[in-house]
Each structure stands twice: as C-alpha cells, then as structure tokens.
C-alpha positions as YAML, in Angstrom:
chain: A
units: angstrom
residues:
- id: 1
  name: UNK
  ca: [0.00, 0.00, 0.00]
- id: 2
  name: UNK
  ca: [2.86, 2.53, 1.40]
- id: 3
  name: UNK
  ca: [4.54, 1.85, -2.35]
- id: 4
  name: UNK
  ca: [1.60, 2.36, -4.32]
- id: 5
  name: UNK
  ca: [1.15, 5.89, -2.16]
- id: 6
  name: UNK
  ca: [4.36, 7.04, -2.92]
- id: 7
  name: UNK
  ca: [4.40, 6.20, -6.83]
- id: 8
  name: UNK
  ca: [1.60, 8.99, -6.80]
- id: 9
  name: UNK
  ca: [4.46, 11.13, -6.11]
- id: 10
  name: UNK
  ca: [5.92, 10.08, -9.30]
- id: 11
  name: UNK
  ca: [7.18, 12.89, -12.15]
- id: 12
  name: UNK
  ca: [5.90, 10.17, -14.71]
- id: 13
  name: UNK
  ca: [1.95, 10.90, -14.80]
- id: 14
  name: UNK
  ca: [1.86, 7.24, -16.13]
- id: 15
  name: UNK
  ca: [2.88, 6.43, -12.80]
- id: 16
  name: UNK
  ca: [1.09, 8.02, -10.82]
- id: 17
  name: UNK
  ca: [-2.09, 7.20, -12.85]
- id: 18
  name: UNK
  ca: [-1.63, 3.31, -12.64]
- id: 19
  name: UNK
  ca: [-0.94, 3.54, -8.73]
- id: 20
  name: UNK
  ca: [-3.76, 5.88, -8.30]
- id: 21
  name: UNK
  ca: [-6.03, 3.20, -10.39]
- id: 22
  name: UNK
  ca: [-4.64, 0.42, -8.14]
- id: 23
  name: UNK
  ca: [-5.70, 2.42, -4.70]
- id: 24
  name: UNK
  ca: [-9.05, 2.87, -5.97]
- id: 25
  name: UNK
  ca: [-9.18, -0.58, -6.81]
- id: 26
  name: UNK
  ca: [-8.30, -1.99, -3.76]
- id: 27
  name: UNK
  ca: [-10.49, 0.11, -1.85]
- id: 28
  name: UNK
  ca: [-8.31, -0.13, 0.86]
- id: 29
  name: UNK
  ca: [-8.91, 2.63, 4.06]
- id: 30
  name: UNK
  ca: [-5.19, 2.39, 4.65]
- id: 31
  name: UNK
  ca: [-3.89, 4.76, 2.64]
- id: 32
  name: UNK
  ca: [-6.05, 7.24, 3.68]
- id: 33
  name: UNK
  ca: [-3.77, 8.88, 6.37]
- id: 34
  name: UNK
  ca: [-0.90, 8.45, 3.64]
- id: 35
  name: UNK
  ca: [-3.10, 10.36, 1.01]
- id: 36
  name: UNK
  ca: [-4.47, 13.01, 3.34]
- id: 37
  name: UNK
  ca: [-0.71, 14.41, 3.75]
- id: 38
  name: UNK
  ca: [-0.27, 14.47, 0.21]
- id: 39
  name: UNK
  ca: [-3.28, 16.69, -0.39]
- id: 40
  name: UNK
  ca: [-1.45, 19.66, -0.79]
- id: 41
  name: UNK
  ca: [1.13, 18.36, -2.84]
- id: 42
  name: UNK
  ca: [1.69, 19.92, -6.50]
- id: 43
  name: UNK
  ca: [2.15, 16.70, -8.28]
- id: 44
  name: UNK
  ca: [-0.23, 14.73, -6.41]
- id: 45
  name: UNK
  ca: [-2.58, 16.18, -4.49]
- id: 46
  name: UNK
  ca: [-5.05, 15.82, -7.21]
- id: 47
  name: UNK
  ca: [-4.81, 12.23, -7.93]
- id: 48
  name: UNK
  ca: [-4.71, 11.77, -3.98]
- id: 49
  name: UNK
  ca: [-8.28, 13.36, -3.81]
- id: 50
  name: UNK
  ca: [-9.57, 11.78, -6.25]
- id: 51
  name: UNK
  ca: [-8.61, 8.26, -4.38]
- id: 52
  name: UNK
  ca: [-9.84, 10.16, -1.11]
- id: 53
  name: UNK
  ca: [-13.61, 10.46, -2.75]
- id: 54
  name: UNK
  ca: [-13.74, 6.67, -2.55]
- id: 55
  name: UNK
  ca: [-13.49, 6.90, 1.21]
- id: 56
  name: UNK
  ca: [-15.85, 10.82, 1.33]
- id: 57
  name: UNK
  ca: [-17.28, 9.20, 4.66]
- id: 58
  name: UNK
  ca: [-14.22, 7.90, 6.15]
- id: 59
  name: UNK
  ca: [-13.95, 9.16, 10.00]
- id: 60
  name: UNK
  ca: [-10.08, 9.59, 9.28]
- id: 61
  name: UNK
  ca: [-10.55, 12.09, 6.37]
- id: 62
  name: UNK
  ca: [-13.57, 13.98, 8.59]
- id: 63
  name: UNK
  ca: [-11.21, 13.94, 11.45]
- id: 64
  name: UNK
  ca: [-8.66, 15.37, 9.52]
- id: 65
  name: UNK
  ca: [-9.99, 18.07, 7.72]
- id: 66
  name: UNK
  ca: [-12.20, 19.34, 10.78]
- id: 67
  name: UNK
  ca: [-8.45, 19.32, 12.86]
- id: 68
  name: UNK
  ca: [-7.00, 21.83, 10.02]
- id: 69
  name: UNK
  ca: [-10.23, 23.88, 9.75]
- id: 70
  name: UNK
  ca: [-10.14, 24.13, 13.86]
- id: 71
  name: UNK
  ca: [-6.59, 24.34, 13.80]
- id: 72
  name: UNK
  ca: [-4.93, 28.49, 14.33]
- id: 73
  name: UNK
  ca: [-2.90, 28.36, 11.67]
- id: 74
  name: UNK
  ca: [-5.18, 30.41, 9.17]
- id: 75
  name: UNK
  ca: [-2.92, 28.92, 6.23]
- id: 76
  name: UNK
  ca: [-4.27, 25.03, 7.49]
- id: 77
  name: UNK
  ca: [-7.61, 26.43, 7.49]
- id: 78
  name: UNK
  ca: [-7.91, 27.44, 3.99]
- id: 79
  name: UNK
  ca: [-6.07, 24.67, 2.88]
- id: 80
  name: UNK
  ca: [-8.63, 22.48, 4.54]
- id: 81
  name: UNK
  ca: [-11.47, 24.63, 3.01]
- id: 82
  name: UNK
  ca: [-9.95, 24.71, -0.66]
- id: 83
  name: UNK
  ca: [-10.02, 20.67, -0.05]
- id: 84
  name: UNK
  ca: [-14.25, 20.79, 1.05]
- id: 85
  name: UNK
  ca: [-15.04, 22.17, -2.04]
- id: 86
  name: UNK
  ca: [-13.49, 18.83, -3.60]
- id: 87
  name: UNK
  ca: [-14.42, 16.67, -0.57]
- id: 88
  name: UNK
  ca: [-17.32, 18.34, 1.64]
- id: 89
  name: UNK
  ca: [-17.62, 17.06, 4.97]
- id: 90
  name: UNK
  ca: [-21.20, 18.00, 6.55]
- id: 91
  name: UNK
  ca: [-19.55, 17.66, 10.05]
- id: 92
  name: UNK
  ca: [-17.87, 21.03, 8.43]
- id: 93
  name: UNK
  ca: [-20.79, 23.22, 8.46]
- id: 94
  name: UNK
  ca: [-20.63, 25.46, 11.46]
- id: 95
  name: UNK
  ca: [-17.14, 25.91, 11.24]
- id: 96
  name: UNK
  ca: [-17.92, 26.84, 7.45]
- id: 97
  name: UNK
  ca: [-20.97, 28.87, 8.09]
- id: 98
  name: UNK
  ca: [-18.58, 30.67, 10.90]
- id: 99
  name: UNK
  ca: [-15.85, 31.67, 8.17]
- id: 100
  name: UNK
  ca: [-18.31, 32.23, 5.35]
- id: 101
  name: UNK
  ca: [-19.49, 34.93, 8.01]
- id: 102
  name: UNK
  ca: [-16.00, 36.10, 9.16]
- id: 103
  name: UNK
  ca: [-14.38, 39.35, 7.18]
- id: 104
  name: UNK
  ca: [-10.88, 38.61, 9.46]
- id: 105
  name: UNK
  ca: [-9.47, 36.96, 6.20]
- id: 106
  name: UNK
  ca: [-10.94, 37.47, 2.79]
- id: 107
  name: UNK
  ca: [-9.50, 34.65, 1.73]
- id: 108
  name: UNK
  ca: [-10.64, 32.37, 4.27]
- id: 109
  name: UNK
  ca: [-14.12, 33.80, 3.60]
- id: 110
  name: UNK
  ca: [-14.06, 33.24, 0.20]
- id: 111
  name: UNK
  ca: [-13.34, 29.40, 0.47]
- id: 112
  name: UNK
  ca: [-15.29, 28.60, 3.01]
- id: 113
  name: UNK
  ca: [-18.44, 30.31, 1.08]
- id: 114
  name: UNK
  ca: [-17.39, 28.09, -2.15]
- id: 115
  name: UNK
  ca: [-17.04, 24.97, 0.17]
- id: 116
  name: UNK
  ca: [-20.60, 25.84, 1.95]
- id: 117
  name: UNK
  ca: [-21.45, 25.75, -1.85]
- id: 118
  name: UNK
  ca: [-19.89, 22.30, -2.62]
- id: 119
  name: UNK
  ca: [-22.03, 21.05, 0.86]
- id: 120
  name: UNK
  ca: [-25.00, 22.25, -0.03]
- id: 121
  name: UNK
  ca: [-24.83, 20.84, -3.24]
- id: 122
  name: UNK
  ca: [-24.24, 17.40, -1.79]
- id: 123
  name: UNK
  ca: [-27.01, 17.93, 1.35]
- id: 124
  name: UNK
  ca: [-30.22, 20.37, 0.06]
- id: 125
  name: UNK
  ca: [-31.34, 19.93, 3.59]
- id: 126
  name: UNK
  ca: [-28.88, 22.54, 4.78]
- id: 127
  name: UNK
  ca: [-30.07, 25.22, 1.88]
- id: 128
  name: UNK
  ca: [-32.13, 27.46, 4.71]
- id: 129
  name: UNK
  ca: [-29.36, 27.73, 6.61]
- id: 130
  name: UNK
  ca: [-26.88, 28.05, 4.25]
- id: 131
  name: UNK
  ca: [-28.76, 30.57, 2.14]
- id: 132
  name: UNK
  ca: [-28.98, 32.88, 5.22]
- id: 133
  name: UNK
  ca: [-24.90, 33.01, 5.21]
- id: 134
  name: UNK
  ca: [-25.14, 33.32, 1.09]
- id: 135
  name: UNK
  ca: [-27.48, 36.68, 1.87]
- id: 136
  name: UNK
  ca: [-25.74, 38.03, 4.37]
- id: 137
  name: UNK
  ca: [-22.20, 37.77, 2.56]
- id: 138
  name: UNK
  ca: [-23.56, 39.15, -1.31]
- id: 139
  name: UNK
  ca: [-23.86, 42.27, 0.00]
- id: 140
  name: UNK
  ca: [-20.43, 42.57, 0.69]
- id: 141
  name: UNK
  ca: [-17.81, 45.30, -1.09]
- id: 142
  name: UNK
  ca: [-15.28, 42.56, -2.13]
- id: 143
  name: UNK
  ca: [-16.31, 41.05, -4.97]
- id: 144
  name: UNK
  ca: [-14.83, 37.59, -5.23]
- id: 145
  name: UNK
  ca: [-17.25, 37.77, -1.20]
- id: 146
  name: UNK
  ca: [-20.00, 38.60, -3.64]
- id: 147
  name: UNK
  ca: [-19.63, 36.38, -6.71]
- id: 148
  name: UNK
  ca: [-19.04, 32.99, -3.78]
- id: 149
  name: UNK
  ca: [-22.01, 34.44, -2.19]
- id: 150
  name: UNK
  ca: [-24.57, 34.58, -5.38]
- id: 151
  name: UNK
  ca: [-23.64, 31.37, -6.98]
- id: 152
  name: UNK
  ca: [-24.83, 29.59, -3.44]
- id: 153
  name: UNK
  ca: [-27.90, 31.68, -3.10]
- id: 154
  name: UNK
  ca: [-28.68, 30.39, -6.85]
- id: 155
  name: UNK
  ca: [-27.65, 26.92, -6.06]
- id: 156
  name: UNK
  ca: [-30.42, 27.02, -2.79]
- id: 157
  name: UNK
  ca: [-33.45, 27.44, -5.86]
- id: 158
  name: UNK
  ca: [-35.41, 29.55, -2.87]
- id: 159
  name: UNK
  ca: [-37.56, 32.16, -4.90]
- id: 160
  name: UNK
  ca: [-37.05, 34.35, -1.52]
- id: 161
  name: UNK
  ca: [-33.49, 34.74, -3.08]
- id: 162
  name: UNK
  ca: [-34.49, 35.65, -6.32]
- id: 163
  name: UNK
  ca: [-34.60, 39.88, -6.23]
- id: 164
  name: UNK
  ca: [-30.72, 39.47, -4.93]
- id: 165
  name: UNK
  ca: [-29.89, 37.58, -7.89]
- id: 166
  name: UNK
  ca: [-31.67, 39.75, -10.21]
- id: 167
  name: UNK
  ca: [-30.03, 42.27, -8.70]
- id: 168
  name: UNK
  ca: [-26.85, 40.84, -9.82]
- id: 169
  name: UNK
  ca: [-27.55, 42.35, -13.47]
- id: 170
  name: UNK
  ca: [-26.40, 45.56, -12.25]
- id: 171
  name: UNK
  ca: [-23.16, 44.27, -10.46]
- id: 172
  name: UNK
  ca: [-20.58, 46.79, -10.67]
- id: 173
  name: UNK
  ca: [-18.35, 43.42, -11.09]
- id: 174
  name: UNK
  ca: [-18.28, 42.51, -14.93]
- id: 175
  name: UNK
  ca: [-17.92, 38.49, -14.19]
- id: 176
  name: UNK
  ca: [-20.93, 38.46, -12.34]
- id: 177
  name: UNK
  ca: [-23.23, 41.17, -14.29]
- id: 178
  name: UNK
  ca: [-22.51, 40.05, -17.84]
- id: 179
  name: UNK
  ca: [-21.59, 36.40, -16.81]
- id: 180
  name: UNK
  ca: [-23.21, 35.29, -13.91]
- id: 181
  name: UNK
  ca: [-26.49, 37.05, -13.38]
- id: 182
  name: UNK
  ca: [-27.76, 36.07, -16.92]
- id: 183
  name: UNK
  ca: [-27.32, 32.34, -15.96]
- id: 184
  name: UNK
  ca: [-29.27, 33.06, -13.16]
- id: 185
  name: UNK
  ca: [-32.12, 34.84, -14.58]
- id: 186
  name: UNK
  ca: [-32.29, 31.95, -17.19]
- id: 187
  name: UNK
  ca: [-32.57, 29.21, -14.21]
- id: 188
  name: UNK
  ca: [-34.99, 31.61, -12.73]
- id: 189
  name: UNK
  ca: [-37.66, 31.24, -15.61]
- id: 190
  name: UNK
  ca: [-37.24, 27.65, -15.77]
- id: 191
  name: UNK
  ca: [-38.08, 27.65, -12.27]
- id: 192
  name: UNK
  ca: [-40.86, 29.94, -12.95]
...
C-alpha cells in the first residue's frame, strides 16, 4: 500500500495514474492517512483526492480536515477549506458557516463560502441555513465575497433569493453582471 502511495508522487503521470487506479481498486482505508498528507502536494494532491472520494465518509478524512479547519494556523484552514469544495464534509458546516461569516481573512471567507457551496450541493437539507450566510455575505464590497455568495444563493433554488440575484444584473463586477447574473435569470424562468 505505502509503495503504491508514494508512486503517486511520481514525475511520470503514467505512474502516478496506474498507482492511483490500483488504490481505488483496492479500496483499501489504509492509505487514507498516507493520502491526506499528500493533499497539498503539487504533483499529487489531485490524484490523492480523487482516491480520497472513494473513502468521502471515512472518519479519518472527517477527522482530519475538521483538525485543520479548527486548527490556528489560518494557512491550514484554507487549505482544509480549498479541499471541502473537492471533498465536503457536513460535520464542516458550522465551522464553514462561521468563516463564510468572518471578514478577518478574505481569503478564508471566500473558500469557506465556495465549500458551503460544494455542501449544499451534496445535502439540500442545509439550503435554509446556508442561504442565510449566502445573503448576508452578497452584500459585501469585495467582490470575489459577492460572486461565492450569489452562486450559493442560486444553487439554494429559494424564490425568496431571487430579487438578490436579479439584482446581480447591475453588479458593478463585470464576471458576475454580464456572466453570472444572466445564468441566473435563465434558471430563474425555468423555475418559474
């Protein structure tokens, strides 16, 4: 297992593909610890995630990513919160909700709200709650805070959201006025 780990840290992508094919075929939870410290590796912190979904319920990967978004380094934290989007953990969502609401670190705020995204995508359950944190945060100046903050609101479908996003149209942001917001008006209609 250990050798099959570290052949995902192979310059050959051939490499790292087959052993990456073999971990998912074994379906082994063993090399999840190995693969969670490889996350944020350049070569193969892709491939590692992509073995990682096998295991998306695993208590090891949970543990792990709630430890880093807990943890004080704020660096951890986003690094854990870049990897929710990919992986989302509901277990996550107060500590996302609490960043998502946060302006200490834009940053921070900005992943979290795109991870909150990823979770609600996977749980619709959480879309009241969520979508309260989505209002609240696209009326913010910063507009990568704003753009985060729309997409969710149009990912909950509420119609209670739907004068923010046609609001959007007049954005003074150019990706989400000429980009976003028309996307949104369209799923509106269907809706409609």
């Amino acid at each position: 297992m250990k050798k099959l780990v570290e052949k995902m840290l192979s310059d050959d992508e051939e490499i790292r593909t087959r052993a990456m094919k073999a971990l998912v075929r074994r379906r082994n939870p063993a090399c999840v610890p190995l693969l969670l410290h490889m996350l944020m590796n350049p070569v193969a912190g892709d491939a590692a995630l992509s073995v990682l979904a096998r295991f998306a319920g695993n208590k090891q990967i949970r543990d792990f990513l709630l430890g880093k978004l807990r943890g004080k380094s704020r660096q951890a934290r986003i690094e854990a919160a870049l990897i929710l989007e990919d992986l989302p953990v509901l277990d996550a969502l107060p500590l996302l909700k609490r960043y998502a609401s946060s302006n200490e670190n834009l940053q921070l705020r900005a992943v979290s709200l795109r991870a909150l995204l990823s979770l609600l995508r996977e749980n619709p359950q959480i879309s009241r709650e969520a979508g309260r944190v989505f209002a609240k945060a696209a009326k913010h100046p910063a507009a990568q805070i704003r753009q985060a903050a729309l997409q969710g609101l149009a990912a909950t479908c509420d119609p209670r959201h739907d004068p923010s996003l046609r609001q959007a149209c007049e954005d003074p942001d150019p990706v989400i006025c000429n980009v976003l917001a028309p996307l949104w008006k369209g799923a509106m209609k269907r809706r409609a």
